[in-house]
PATI-763887 format. One record per atom (N, C-alpha, C): x, y, z. Coordinates in nm, 2 decimals, m for minus. Layout:
% residues N
((X, Y, Z))
...
//
This chain:
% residues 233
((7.80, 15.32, 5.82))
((7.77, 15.41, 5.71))
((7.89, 15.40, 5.61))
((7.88, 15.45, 5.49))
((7.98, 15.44, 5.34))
((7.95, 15.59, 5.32))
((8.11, 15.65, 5.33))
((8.09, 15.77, 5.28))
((8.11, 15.80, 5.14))
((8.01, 15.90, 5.10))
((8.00, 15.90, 4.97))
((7.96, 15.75, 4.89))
((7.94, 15.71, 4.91))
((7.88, 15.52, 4.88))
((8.07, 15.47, 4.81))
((8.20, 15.55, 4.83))
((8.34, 15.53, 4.78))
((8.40, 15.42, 4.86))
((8.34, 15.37, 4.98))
((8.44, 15.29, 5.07))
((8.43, 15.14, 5.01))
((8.49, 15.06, 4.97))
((8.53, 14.91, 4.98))
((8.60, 14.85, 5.05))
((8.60, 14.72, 5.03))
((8.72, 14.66, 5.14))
((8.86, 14.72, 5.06))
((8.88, 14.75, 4.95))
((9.01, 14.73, 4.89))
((9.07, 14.90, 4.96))
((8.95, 14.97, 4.94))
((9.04, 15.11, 5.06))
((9.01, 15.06, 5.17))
((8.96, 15.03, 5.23))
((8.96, 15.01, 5.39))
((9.11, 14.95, 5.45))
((9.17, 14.83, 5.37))
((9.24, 14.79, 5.40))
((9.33, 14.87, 5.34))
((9.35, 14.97, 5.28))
((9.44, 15.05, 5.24))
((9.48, 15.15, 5.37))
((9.36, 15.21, 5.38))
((9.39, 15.32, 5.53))
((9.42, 15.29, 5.63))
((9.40, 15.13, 5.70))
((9.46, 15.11, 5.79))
((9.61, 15.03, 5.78))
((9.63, 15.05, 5.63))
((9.76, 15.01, 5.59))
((9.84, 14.84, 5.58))
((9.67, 14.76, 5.59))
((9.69, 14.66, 5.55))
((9.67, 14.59, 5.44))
((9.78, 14.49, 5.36))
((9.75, 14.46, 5.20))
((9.71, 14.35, 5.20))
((9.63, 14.25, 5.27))
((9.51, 14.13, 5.31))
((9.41, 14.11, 5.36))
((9.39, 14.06, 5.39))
((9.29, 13.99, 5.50))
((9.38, 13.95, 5.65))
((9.34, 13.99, 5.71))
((9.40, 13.97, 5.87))
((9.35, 13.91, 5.96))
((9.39, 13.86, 6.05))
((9.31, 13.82, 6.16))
((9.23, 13.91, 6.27))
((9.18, 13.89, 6.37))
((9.12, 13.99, 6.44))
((9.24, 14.12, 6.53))
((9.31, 13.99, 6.57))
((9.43, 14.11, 6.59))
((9.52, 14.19, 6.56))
((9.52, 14.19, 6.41))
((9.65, 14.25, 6.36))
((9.52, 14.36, 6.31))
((9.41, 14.29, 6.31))
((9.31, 14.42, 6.18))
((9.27, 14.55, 6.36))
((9.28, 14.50, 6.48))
((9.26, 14.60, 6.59))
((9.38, 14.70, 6.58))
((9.54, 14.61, 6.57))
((9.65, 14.69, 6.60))
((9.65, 14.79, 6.48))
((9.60, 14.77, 6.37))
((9.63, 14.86, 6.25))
((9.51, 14.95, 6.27))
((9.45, 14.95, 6.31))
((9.31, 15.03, 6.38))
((9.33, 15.12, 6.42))
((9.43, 15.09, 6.59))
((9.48, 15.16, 6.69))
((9.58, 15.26, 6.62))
((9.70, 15.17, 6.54))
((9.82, 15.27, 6.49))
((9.76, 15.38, 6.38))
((9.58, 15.38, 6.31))
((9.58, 15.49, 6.20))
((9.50, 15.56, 6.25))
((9.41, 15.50, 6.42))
((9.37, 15.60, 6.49))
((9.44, 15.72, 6.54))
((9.57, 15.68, 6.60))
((9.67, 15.75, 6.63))
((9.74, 15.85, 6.50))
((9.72, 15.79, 6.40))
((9.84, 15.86, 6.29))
((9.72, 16.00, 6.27))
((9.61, 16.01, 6.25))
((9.46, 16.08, 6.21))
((9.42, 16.15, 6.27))
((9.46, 16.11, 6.43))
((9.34, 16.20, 6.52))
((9.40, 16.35, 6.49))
((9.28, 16.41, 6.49))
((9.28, 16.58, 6.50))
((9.37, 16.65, 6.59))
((9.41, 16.56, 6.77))
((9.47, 16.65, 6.88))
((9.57, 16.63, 6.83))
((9.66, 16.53, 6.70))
((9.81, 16.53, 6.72))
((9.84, 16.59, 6.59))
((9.98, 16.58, 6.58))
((10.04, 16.66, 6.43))
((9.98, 16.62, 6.31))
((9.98, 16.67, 6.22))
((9.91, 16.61, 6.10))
((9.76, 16.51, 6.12))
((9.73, 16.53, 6.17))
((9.60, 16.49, 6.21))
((9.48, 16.54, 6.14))
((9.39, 16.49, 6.07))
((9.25, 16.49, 6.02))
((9.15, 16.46, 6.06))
((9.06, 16.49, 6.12))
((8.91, 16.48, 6.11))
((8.82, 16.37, 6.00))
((8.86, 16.44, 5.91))
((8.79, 16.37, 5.78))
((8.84, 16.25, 5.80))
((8.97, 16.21, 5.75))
((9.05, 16.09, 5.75))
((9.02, 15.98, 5.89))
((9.04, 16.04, 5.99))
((9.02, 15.96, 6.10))
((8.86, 15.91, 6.11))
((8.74, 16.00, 6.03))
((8.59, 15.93, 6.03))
((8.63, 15.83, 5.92))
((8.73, 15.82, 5.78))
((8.73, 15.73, 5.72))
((8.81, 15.59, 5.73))
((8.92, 15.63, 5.87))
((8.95, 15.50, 5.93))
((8.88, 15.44, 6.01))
((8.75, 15.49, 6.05))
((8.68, 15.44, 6.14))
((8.61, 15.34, 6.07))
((8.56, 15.43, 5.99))
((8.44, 15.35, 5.85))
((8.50, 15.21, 5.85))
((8.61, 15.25, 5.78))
((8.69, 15.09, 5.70))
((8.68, 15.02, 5.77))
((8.75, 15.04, 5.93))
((8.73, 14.91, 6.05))
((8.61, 14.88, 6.03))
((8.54, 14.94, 6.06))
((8.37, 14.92, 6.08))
((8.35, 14.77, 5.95))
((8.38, 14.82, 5.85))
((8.35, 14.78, 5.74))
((8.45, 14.64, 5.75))
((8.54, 14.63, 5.77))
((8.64, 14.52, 5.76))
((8.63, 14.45, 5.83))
((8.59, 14.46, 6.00))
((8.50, 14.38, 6.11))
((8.41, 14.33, 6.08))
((8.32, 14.42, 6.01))
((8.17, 14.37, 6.02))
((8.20, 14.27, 5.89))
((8.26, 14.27, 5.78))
((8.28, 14.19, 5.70))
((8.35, 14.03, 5.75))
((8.41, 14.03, 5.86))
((8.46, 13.91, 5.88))
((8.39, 13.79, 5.92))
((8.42, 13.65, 5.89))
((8.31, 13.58, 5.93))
((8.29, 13.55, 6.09))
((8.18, 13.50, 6.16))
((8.21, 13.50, 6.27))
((8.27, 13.33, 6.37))
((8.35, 13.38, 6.42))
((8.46, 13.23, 6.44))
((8.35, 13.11, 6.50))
((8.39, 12.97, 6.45))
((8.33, 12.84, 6.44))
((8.36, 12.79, 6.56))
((8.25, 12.81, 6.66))
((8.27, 12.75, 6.74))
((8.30, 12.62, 6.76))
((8.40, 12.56, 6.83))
((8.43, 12.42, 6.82))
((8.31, 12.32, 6.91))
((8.30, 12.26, 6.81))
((8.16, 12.14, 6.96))
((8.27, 12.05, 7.06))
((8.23, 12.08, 7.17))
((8.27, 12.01, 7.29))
((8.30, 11.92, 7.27))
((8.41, 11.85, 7.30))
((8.44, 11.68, 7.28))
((8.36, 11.64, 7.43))
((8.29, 11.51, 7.38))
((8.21, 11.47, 7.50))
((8.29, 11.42, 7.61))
((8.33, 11.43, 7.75))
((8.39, 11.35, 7.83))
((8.40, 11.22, 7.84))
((8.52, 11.19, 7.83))
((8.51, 11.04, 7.84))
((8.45, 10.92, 7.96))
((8.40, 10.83, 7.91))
((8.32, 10.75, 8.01))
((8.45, 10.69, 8.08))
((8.40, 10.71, 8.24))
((8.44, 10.66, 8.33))
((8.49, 10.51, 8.33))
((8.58, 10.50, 8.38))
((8.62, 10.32, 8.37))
((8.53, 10.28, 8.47))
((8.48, 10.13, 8.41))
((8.39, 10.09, 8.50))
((8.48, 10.00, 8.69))
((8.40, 10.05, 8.77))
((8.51, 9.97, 8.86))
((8.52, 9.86, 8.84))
((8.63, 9.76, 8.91))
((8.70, 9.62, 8.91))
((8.65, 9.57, 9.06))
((8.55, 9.47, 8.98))
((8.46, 9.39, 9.13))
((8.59, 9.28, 9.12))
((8.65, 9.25, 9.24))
((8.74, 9.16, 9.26))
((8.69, 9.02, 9.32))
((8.72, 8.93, 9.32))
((8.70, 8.78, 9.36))
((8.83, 8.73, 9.42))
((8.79, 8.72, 9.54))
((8.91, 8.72, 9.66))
((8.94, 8.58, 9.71))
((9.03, 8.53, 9.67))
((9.08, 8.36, 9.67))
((9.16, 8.33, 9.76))
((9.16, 8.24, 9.83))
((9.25, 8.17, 9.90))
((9.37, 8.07, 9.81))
((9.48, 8.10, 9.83))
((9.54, 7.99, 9.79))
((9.53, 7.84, 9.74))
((9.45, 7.81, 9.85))
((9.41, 7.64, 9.85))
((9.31, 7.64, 9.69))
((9.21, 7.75, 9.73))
((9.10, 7.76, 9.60))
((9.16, 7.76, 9.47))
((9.25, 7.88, 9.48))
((9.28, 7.93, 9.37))
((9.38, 7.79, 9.28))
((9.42, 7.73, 9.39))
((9.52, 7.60, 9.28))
((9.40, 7.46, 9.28))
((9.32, 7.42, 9.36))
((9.23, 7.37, 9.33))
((9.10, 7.33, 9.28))
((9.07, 7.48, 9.27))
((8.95, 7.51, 9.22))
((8.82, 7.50, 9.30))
((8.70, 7.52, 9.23))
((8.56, 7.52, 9.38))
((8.49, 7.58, 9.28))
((8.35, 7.61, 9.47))
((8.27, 7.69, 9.43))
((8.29, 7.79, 9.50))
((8.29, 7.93, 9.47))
((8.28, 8.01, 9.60))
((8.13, 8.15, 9.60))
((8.12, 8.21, 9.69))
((8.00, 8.31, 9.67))
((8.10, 8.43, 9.66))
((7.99, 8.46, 9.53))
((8.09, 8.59, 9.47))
((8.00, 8.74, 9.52))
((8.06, 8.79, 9.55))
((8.05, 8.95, 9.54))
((7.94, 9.00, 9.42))
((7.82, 9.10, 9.41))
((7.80, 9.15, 9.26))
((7.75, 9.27, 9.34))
((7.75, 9.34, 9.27))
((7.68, 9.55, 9.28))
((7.54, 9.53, 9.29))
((7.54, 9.61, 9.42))
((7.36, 9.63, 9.48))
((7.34, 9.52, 9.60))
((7.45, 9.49, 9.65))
((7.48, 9.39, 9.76))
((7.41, 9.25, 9.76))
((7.43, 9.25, 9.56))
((7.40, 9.11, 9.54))
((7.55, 8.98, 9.54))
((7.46, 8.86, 9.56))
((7.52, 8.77, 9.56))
((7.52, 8.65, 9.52))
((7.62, 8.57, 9.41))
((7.61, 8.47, 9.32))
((7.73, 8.34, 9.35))
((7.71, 8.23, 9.35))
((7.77, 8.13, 9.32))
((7.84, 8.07, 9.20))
((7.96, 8.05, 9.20))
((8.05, 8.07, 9.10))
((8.14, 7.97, 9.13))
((8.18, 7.85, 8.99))
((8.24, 7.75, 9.01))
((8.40, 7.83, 8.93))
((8.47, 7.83, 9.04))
((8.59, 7.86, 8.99))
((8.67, 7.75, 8.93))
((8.73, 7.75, 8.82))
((8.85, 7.64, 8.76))
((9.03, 7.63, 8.84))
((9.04, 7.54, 8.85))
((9.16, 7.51, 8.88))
((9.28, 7.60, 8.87))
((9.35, 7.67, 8.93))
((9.48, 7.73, 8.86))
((9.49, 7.84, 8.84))
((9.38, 7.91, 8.93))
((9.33, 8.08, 8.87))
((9.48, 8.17, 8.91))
((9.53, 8.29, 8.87))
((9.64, 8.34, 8.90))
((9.56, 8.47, 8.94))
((9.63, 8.58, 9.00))
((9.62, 8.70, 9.01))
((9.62, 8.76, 8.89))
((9.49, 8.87, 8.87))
((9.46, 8.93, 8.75))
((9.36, 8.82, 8.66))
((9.36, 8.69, 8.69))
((9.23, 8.67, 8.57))
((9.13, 8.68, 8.61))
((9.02, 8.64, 8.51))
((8.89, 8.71, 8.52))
((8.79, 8.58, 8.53))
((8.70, 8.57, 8.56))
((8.61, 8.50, 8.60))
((8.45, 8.57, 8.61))
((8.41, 8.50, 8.48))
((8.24, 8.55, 8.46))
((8.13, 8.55, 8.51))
((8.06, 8.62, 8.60))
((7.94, 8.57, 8.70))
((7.83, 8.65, 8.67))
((7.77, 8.57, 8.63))
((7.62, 8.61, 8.60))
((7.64, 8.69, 8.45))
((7.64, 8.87, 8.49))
((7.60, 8.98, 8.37))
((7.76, 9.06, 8.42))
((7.86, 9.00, 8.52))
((7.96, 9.07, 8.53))
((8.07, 8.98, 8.52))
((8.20, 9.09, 8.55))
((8.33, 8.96, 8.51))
((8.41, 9.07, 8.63))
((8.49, 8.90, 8.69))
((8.50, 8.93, 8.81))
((8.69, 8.90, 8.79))
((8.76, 9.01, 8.87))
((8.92, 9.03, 8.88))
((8.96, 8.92, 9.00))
((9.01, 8.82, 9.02))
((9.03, 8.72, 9.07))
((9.21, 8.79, 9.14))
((9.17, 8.79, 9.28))
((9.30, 8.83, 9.35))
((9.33, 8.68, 9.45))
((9.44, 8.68, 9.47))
((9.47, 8.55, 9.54))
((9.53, 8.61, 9.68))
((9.41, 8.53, 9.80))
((9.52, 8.67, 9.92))
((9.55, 8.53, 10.01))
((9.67, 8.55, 10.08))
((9.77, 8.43, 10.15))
((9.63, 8.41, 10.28))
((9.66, 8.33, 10.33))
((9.61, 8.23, 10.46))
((9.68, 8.24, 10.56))
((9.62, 8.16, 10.68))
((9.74, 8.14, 10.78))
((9.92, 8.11, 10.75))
((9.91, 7.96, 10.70))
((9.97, 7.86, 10.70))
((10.04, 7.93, 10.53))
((9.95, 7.96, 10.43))
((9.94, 7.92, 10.32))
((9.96, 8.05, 10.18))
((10.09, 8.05, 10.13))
((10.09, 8.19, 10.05))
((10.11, 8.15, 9.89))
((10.09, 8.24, 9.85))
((10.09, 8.19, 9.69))
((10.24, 8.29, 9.62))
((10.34, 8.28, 9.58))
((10.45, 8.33, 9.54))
((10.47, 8.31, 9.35))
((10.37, 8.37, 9.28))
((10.39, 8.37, 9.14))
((10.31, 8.21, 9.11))
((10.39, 8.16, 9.07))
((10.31, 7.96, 9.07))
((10.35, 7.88, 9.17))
((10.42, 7.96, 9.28))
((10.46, 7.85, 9.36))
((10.37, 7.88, 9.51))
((10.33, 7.76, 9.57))
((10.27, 7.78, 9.67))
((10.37, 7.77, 9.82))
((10.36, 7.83, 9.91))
((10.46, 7.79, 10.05))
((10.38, 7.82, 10.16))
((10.41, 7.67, 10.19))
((10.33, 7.63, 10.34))
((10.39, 7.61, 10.43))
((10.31, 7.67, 10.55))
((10.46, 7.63, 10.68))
((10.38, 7.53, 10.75))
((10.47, 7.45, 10.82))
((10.42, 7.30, 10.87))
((10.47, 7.30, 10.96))
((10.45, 7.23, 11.09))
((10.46, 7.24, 11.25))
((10.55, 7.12, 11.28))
((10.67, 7.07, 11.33))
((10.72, 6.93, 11.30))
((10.67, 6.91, 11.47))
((10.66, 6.79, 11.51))
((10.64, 6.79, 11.70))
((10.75, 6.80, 11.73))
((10.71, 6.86, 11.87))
((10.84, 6.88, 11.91))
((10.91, 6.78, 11.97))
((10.89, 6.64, 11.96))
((10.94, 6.53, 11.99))
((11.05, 6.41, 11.89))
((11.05, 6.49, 11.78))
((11.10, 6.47, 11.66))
((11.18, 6.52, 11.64))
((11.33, 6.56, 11.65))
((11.45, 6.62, 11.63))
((11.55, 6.57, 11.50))
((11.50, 6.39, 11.46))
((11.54, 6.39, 11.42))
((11.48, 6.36, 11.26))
((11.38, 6.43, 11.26))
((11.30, 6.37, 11.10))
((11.20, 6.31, 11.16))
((11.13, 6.29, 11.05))
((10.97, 6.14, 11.04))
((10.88, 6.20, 10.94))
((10.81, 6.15, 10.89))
((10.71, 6.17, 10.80))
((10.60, 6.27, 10.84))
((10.60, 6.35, 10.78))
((10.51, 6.49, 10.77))
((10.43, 6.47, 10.64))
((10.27, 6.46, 10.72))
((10.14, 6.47, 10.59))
((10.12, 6.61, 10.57))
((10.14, 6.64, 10.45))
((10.07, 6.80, 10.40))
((9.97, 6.80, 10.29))
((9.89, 6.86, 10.31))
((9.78, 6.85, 10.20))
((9.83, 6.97, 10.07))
((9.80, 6.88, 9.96))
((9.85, 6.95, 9.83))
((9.74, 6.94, 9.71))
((9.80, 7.06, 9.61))
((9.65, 7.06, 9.51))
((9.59, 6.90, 9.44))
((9.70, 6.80, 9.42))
((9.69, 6.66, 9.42))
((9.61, 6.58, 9.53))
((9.63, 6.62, 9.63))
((9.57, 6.56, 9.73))
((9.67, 6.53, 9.81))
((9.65, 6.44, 9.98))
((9.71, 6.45, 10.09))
((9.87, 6.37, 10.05))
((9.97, 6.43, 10.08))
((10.09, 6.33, 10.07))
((10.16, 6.34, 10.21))
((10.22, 6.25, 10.22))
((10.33, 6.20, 10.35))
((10.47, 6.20, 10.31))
((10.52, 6.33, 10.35))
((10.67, 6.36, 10.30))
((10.79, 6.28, 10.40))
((10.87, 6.31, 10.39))
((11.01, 6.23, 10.48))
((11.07, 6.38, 10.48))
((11.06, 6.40, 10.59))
((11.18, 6.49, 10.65))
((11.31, 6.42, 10.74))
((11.42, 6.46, 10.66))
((11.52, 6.40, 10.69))
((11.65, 6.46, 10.71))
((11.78, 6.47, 10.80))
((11.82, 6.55, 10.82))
((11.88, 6.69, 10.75))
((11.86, 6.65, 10.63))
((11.89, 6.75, 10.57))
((11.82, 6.85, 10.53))
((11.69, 6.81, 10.52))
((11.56, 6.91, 10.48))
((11.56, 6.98, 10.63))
((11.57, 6.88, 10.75))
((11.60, 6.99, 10.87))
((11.67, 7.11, 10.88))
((11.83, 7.06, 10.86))
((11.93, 7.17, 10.85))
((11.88, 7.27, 10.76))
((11.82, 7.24, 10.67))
((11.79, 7.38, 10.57))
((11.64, 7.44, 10.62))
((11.56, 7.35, 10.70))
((11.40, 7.42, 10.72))
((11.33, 7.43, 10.61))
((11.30, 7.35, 10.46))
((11.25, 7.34, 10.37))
((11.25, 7.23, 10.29))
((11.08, 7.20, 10.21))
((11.15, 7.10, 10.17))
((11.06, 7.15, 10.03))
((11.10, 7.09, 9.93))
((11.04, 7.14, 9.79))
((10.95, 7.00, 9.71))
((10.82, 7.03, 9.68))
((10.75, 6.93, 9.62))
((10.76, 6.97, 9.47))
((10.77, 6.97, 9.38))
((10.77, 6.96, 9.24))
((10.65, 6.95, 9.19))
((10.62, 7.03, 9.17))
((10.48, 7.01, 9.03))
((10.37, 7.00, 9.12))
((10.36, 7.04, 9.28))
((10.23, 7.07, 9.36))
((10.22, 7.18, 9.39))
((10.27, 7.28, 9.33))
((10.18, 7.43, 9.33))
((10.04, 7.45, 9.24))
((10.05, 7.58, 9.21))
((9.94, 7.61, 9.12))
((9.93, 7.50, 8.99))
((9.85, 7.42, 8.94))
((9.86, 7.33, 8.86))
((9.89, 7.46, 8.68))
((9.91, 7.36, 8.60))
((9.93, 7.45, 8.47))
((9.84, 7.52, 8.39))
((9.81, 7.63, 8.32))
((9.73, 7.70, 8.32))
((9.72, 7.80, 8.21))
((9.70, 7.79, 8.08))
((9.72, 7.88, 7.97))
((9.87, 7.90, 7.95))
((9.92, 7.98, 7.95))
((10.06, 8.01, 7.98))
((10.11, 7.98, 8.05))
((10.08, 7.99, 8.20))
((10.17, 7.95, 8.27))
((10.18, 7.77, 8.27))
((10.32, 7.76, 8.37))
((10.34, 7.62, 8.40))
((10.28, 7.59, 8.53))
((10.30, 7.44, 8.56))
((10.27, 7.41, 8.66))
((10.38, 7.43, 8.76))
((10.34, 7.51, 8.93))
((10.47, 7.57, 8.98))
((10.50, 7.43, 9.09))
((10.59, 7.45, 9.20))
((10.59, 7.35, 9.29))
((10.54, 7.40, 9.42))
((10.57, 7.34, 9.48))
((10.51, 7.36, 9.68))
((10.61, 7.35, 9.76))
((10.67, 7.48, 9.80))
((10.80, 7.49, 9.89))
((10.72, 7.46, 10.06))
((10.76, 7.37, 10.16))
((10.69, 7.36, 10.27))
((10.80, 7.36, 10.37))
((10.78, 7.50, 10.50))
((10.91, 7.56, 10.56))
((10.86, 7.49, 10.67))
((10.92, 7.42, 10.76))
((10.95, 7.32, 10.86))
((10.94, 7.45, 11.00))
((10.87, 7.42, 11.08))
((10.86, 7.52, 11.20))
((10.87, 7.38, 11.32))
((10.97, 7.40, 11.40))
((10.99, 7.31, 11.47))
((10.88, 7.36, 11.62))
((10.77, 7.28, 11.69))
((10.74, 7.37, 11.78))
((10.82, 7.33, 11.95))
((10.82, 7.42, 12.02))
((10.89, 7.45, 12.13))
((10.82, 7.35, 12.20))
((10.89, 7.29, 12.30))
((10.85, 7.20, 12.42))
((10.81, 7.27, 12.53))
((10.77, 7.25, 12.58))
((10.67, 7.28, 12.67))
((10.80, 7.28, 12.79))
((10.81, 7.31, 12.90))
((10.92, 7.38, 13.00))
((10.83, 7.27, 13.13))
((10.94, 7.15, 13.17))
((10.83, 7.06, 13.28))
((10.81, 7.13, 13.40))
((10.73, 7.09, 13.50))
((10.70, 7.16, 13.61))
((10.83, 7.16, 13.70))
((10.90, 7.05, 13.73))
((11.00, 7.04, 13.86))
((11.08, 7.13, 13.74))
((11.13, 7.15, 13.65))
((11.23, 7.26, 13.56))
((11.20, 7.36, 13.61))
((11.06, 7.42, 13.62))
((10.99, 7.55, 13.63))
((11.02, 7.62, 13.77))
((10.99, 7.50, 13.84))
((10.98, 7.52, 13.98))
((11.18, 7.56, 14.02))
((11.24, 7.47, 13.97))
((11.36, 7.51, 14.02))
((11.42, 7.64, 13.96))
((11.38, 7.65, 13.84))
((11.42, 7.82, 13.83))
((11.38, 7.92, 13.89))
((11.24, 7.91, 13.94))
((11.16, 8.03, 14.02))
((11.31, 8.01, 14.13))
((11.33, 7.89, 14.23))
((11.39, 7.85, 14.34))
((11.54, 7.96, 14.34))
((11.59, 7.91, 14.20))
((11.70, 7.99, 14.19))
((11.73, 8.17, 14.17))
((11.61, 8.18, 14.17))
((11.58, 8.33, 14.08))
((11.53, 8.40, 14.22))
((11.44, 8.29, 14.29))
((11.41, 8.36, 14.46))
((11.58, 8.37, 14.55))
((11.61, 8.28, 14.49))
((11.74, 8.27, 14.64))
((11.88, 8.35, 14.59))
((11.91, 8.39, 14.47))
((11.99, 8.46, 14.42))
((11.96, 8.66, 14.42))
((11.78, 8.68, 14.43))
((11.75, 8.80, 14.48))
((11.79, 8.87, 14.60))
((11.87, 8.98, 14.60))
((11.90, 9.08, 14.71))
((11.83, 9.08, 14.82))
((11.83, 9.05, 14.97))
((11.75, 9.06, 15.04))
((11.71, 9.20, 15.08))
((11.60, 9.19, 15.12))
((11.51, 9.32, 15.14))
((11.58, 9.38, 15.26))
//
């Protein structure tokens, strides 16, 4: 209601002792402070005045516009997962076919390129496939460099030619006393072959000498010594 048809905003905002436009909360606190100044139970208090503080809020609220709801930012789409393509060493520096992995427990054939590294990608079919390189027995991949461990006989103490298969193809190295003393020997430019940025790496190959076998009449005379050196019962 408008008492006497006299109320505007310009008194309204007078009685409650504000000279603007306010926000919602300062126009409540000046509400509250001229309810209090007005009411009839306290000192100086009016009746009349306190129905015409009421009005003005009434009037000053209902005048306000009502706040813009913000539209929802839509959630962001989920990253799609990372189908991986799981290499062997050998593959990964010489390339192939291999059967690839696809979603819905399908499965496709895929001619991989020479020289793949950890992290590239490889296209199959309607997807693209994260190419991880995972070590072998014998066979590990270290950045561009490949390292393979090799078995020397154990009849060989002092060197001889050791065949290793490399991304080039089979070679016949010389192990020679020195490559012994250290247990390594290093091929150059037979690792991962070269490849966009990267270089071509080499092929570190660590010498595993294997143990000899222990002869029977050895065997037997240690049991011999190990029985007759035992505390009698």
């Amino acid at each position: 209601m408008v008492a006497n048809g006299t109320m505007d905003r310009r008194r309204a905002l007078a009685l409650l002792g504000l000279k603007g436009e306010s926000d919602a909360a300062t126009l409540r606190a000046a509400f509250r402070q001229a309810v209090k100044a007005t009411h009839p139970d306290r000192a100086g208090g009016d009746a009349a005045r306190l129905r015409l503080v009421i009005e003005a809020y009434g009037l000053l609220k209902a005048g306000r516009p009502a706040p813009v709801a913000r539209p929802e930012r839509p959630a962001p789409p989920a990253p799609p997962s990372v189908l991986y393509l799981h290499l062997g060493p050998a593959l990964a520096a010489a390339g192939g076919e291999v059967i690839a992995p696809l979603p819905g427990d399908r499965r496709i054939r895929v001619a991989v390129p020479a020289g793949l590294r950890d992290g590239d990608r490889v296209r199959a079919g309607e997807v693209t496939l994260t190419v991880k390189v995972v070590a072998e027995a014998d066979l590990t991949l270290r950045g561009d460099d490949l390292w393979l461990t090799a078995t020397l006989p154990g009849d060989a103490p002092r060197g001889g030619r050791l065949g290793v298969a490399t991304p080039s193809g089979h070679k016949d190295i010389w192990i020679g006393r020195r490559a012994l003393s250290r247990g390594l020997v290093r091929l150059t430019g037979e690792g991962l072959p070269a490849r966009g940025p990267h270089a071509a790496g080499d092929m570190f190959v660590r010498l595993r000498t294997a143990s000899r076998s222990e002869s029977g009449a050895r065997s037997r005379l240690r049991a011999f010594r190990a029985a007759w050196t035992s505390p009698a019962l």
